[in-house]
C-alpha positions in Angstrom: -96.0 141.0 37.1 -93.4 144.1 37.8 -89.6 142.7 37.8 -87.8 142.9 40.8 -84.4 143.7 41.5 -82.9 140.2 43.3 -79.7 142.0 43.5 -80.8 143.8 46.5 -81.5 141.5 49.4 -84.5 141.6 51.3 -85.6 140.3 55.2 -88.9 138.0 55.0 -89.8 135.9 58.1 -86.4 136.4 59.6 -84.7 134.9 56.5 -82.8 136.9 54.5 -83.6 136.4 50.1 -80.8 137.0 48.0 -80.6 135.3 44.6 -80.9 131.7 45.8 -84.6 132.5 46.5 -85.2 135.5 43.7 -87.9 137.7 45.1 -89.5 137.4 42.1 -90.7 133.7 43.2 -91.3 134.7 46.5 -93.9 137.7 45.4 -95.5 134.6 43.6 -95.6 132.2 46.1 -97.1 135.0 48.5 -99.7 135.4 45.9 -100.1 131.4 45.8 -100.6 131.3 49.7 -102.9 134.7 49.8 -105.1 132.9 47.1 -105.1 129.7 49.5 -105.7 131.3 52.4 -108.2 133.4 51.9 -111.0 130.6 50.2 -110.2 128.8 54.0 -112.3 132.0 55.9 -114.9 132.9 53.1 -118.1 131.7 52.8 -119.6 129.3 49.9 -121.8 132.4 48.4 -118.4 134.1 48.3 -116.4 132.1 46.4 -119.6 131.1 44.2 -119.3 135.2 43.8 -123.1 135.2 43.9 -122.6 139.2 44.0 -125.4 139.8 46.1 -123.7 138.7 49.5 -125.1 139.6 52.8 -124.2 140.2 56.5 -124.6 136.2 57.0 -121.2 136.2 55.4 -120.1 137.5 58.3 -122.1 134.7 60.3 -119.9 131.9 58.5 -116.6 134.0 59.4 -117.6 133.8 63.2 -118.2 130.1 62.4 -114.3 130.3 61.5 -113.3 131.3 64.3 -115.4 129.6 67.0 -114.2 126.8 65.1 -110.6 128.1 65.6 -111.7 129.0 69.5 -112.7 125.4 69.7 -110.0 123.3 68.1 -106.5 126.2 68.4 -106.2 125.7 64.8 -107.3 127.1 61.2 -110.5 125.5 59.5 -108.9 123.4 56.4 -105.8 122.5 58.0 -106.3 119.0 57.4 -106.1 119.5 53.8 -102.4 121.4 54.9 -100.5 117.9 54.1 -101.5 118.3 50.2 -100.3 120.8 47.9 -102.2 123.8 48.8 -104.5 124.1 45.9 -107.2 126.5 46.4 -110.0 124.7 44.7 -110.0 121.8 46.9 -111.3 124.1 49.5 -113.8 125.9 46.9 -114.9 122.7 46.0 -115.5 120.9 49.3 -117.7 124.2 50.7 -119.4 124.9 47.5 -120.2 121.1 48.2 -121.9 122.0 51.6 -118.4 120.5 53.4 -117.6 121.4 56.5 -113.4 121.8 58.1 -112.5 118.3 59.8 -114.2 118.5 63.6 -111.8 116.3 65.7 -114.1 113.5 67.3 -113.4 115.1 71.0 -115.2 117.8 70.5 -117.9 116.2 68.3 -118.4 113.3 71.0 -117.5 116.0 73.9 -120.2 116.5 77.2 -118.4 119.2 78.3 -121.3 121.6 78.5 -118.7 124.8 77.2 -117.6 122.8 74.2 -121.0 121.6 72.8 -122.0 125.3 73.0 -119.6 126.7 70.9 -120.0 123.2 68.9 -123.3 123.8 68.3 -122.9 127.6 67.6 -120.0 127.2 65.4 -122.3 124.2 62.9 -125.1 127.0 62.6 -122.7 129.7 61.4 -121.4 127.0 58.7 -124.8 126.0 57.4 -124.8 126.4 53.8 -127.7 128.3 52.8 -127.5 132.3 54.0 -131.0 132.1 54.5 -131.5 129.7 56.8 -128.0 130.8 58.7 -128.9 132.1 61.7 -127.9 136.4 62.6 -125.0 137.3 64.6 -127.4 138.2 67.4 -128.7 134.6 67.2 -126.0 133.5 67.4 -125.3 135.5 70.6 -128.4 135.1 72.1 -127.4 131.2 72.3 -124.0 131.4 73.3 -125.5 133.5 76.2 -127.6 131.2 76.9 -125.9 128.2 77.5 -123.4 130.7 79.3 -126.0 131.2 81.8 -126.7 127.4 81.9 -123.9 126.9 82.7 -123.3 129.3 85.3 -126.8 128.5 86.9 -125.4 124.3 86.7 -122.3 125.9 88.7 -123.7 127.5 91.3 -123.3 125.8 94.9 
């Protein structure tokens, strides 16, 4: 790693590092977080680096965020009150594991939430082969839109 000079202070978040937080240790913990962060939006064939990845890693991202749609917050965030070690998350998806699902949206009725529920568990199945396409996905989110527009209607 290149040396930094932690005489020369630097703005980061709004807090200014000087030599009671050496830059040097802040490049590293950035590093630390980037490696963290990144395994919590890839896909399992990703991190198992099978090499010959296709568009259905795509498919799992827009899993991510449906699930982020549906919940306001970042897949793996339980796992947030550990350390944040990168292999637990590696681990738990190469495992088939899925991000903790809050109960109220698992148990939900509401018609909107079990659609993007539902959507969101078929971008996060495990095998890229049987995961569905982004237009799949699509088609059935336009769907139960229009089923629930039609359910609307007066």
């Amino acid at each position: 790693m290149k040396n930094v000079d932690c005489s020369i202070p630097v703005i980061y978040h709004n807090a200014l590092v000087s030599d009671d937080l050496c830059k040097n240790q802040l490049i590293i913990f950035i590093t630390l977080m980037y490696l963290y962060l990144k395994n919590k939006w890839r896909s399992p064939e990703e991190i198992i680096n099978e090499g010959n990845v296709t568009s259905k890693v795509d498919v799992y991202s827009i899993g991510n965020l449906l699930f982020q749609l549906l919940t306001t917050r970042e897949p793996w965030n339980h796992l947030e009150h550990q350390i944040p070690i990168t292999s637990d998350i590696e681990k738990q998806k190469i495992d088939g594991g899925l991000p903790l699902i809050p109960d109220a949206f698992v148990n939900s009725e509401d018609p909107a939430i079990q659609a993007i529920y539902i959507a969101m568990l078929s971008c996060f199945i495990f095998d890229p082969k049987e995961r569905p396409s982004s237009r799949e996905v699509t088609n059935k989110l336009k769907k139960a839109i229009e089923k629930i527009e039609e359910s609307t209607k007066i």
